[in-house]
C-alpha positions as CSV (number, residue, x, y, z in Angstrom):
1,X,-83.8,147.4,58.6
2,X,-84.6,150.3,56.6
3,X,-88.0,151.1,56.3
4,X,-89.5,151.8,52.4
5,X,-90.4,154.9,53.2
6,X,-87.0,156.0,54.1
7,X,-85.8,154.6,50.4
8,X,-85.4,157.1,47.9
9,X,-85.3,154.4,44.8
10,X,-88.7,152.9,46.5
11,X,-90.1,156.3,46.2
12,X,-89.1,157.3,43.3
13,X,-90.3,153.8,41.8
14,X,-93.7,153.9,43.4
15,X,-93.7,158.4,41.7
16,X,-92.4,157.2,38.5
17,X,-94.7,154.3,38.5
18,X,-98.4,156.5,39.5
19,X,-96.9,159.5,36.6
20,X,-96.7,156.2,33.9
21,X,-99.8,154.8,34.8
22,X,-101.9,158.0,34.3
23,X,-100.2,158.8,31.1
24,X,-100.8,155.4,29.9
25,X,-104.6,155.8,30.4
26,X,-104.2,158.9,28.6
27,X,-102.3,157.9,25.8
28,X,-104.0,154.8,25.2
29,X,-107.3,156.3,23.2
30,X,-104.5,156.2,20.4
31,X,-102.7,153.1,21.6
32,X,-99.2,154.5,22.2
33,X,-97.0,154.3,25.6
34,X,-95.5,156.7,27.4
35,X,-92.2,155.6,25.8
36,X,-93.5,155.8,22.8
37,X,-94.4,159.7,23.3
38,X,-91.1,160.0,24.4
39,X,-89.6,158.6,21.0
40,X,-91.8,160.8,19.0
41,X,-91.3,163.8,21.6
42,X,-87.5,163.4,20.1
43,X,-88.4,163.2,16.8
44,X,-90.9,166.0,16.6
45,X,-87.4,168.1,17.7
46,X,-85.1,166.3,15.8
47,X,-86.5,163.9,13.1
48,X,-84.3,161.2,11.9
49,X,-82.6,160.5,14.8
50,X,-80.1,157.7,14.9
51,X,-81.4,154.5,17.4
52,X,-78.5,154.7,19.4
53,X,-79.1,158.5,19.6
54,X,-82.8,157.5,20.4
55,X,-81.9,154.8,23.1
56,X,-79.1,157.7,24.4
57,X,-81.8,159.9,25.0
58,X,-84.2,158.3,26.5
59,X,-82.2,155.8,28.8
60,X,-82.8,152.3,27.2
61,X,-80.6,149.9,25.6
62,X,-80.2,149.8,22.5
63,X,-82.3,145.8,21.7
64,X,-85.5,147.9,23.7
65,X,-85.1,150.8,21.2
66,X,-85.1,148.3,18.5
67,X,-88.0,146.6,19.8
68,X,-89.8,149.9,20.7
69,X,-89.3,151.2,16.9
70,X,-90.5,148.0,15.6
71,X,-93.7,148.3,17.3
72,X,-94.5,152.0,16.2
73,X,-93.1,150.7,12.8
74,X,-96.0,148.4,12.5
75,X,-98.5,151.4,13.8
76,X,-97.1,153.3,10.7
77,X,-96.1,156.0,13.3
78,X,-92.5,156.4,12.1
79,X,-90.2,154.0,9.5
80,X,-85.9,153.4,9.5
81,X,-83.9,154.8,6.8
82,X,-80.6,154.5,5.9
83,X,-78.6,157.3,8.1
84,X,-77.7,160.7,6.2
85,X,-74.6,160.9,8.4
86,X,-73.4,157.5,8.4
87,X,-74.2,154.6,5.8
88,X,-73.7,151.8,8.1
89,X,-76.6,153.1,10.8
90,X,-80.2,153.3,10.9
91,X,-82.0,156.6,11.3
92,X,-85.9,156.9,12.3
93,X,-88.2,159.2,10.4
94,X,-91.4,160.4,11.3
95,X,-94.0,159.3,9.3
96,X,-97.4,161.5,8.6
97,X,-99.6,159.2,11.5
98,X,-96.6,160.5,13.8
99,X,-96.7,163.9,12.6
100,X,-100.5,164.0,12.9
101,X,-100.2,163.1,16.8
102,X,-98.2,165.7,18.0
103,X,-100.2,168.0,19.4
104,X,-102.0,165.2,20.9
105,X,-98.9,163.9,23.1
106,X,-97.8,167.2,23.9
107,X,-101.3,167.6,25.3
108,X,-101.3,164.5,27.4
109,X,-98.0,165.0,28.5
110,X,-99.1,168.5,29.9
111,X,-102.5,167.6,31.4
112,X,-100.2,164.7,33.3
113,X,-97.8,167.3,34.5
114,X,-100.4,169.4,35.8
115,X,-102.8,166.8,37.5
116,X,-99.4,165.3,39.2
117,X,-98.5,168.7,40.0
118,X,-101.8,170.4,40.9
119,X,-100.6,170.5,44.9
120,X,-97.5,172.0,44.3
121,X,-96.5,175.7,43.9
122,X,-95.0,177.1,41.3
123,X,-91.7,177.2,43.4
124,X,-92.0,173.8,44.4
125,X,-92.5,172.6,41.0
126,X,-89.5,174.5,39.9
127,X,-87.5,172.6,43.0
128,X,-88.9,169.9,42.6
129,X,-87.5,169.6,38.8
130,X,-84.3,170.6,39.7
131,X,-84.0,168.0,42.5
132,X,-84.9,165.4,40.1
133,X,-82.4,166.6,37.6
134,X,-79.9,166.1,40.4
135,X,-80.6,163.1,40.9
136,X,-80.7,162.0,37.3
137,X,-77.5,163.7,36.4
């Protein structure tokens, strides 16, 4: 029997799941989700991104993208356009309620990095990263 502790996906569940909480409580004075500061972290560096470029990035299928952009749709934070680069895809655009929230979730992102990291040493943040980089690549 392996114990939980021992588990590396467990822990890195139960991290992951204690980082989304607390940015969820953060974001949530303006009703968005951590994914949906990750969609508009994209966008704020490369506005009118493709959905499958959007779901690329950010590690969901492309029906949850869909879903996802639907939702900030209706909150008039971005909209779909036709695709610059290719006629037969949909790209997504900031709109100016996205635009207006960026510095906003780039604050709550960093407050969340820095409670989450407030034990840890600069060198061990650094590591840390890196390991989880590792891992992820």
């Amino acid at each position: 029997m392996v114990e939980l502790e021992d588990c590396i996906n467990f822990l890195l569940t139960k991290a992951q799941a204690s980082v989304n909480l607390r940015l969820k409580e953060m974001l949530a004075e303006n009703d968005l989700t951590p994914v949906h500061c990750g969609v508009l972290n994209s966008l704020y560096r490369t506005d009118g991104m493709s959905l499958k470029a959007l779901a690329d990035e950010l590690s969901v299928n492309a029906s949850t993208m869909t879903g996802i952009i639907d939702r900030m749709s209706a909150k008039e934070l971005v909209e779909r356009q036709p695709d610059p680069s290719d006629r037969r895809a949909l790209a997504v655009f900031l709109l100016p309620k996205g635009r207006e929230l960026e510095d906003y979730v780039t604050q709550s992102v960093y407050r969340s990095n820095k409670i989450f990291l407030a034990d840890f040493t600069e060198e061990e943040k650094i590591t840390l990263k890196n390991f989880l980089l590792r891992l992820y690549k």
